[in-house]
N, C-alpha and C positions, 0 to 999 in steps of 0.2 A: 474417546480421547481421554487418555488418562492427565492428572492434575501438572504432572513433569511435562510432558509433550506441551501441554496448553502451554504455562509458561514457557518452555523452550522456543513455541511459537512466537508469543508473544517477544522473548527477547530476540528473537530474529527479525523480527517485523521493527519493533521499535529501531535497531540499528541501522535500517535501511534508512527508517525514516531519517537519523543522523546523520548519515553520510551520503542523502541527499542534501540536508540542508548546510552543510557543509560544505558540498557545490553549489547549489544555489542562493543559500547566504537568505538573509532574513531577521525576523524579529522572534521574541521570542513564541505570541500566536501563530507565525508561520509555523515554528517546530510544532506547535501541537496542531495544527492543521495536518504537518507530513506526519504524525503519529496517527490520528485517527485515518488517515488515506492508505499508508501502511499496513497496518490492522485489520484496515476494511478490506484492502485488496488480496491480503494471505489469506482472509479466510473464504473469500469468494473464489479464490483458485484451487483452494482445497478442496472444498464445494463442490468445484466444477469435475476436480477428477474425480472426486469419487462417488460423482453418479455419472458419469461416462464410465467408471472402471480402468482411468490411463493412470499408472505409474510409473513415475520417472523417477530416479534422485531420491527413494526414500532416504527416509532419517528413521526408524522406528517407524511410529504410525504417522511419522507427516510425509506430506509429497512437496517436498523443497522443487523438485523439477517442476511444480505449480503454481504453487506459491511463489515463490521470489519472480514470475514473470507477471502477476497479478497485479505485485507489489508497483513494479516498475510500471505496470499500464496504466494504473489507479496514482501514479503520483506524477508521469506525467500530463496525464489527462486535467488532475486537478491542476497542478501549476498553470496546466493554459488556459483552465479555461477562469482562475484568480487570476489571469492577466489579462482580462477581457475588460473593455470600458464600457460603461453604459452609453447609448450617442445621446447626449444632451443636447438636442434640438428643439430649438421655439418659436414657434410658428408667430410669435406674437415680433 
């Protein structure tokens, strides 16, 4: 992956993570939580097609048909599971 692609990626992932947080609203650690969730998740779908060998949606040398659904699984995944409570129970 050449040095333009990487950023292009990266500015693709970052705006998700935006226009997630956008709709889900937040502080400003939320954004960079949806940033590295973002991140993480385009490059693990990237990952994924290309040692499967599935191309969807190129862009040059990214697989946007991958990425951007990684994206989506990896930020809502993380939202739910930041909204999970510890059960504070005492036995005492």
């Amino acid at each position: 992956m050449t040095i333009p692609s990487f950023l292009f990626a990266l500015l693709i992932s970052l705006l998700c993570g935006v226009l997630f947080h956008i709709f889900r609203g937040g502080s400003g650690w939320r954004l960079l939580f949806y940033f590295g969730l973002s991140a993480l998740g385009f490059a693990v779908g990237q990952w994924i097609s290309s040692t499967r060998g599935w191309h969807f949606l190129m862009f040059g040398a990214l697989d946007l048909g991958a990425g951007l659904p990684g994206i989506l699984l990896f930020l809502l995944a993380g939202e739910w599971l930041s909204q999970m409570d510890a059960a504070n129970e005492s036995g005492v």
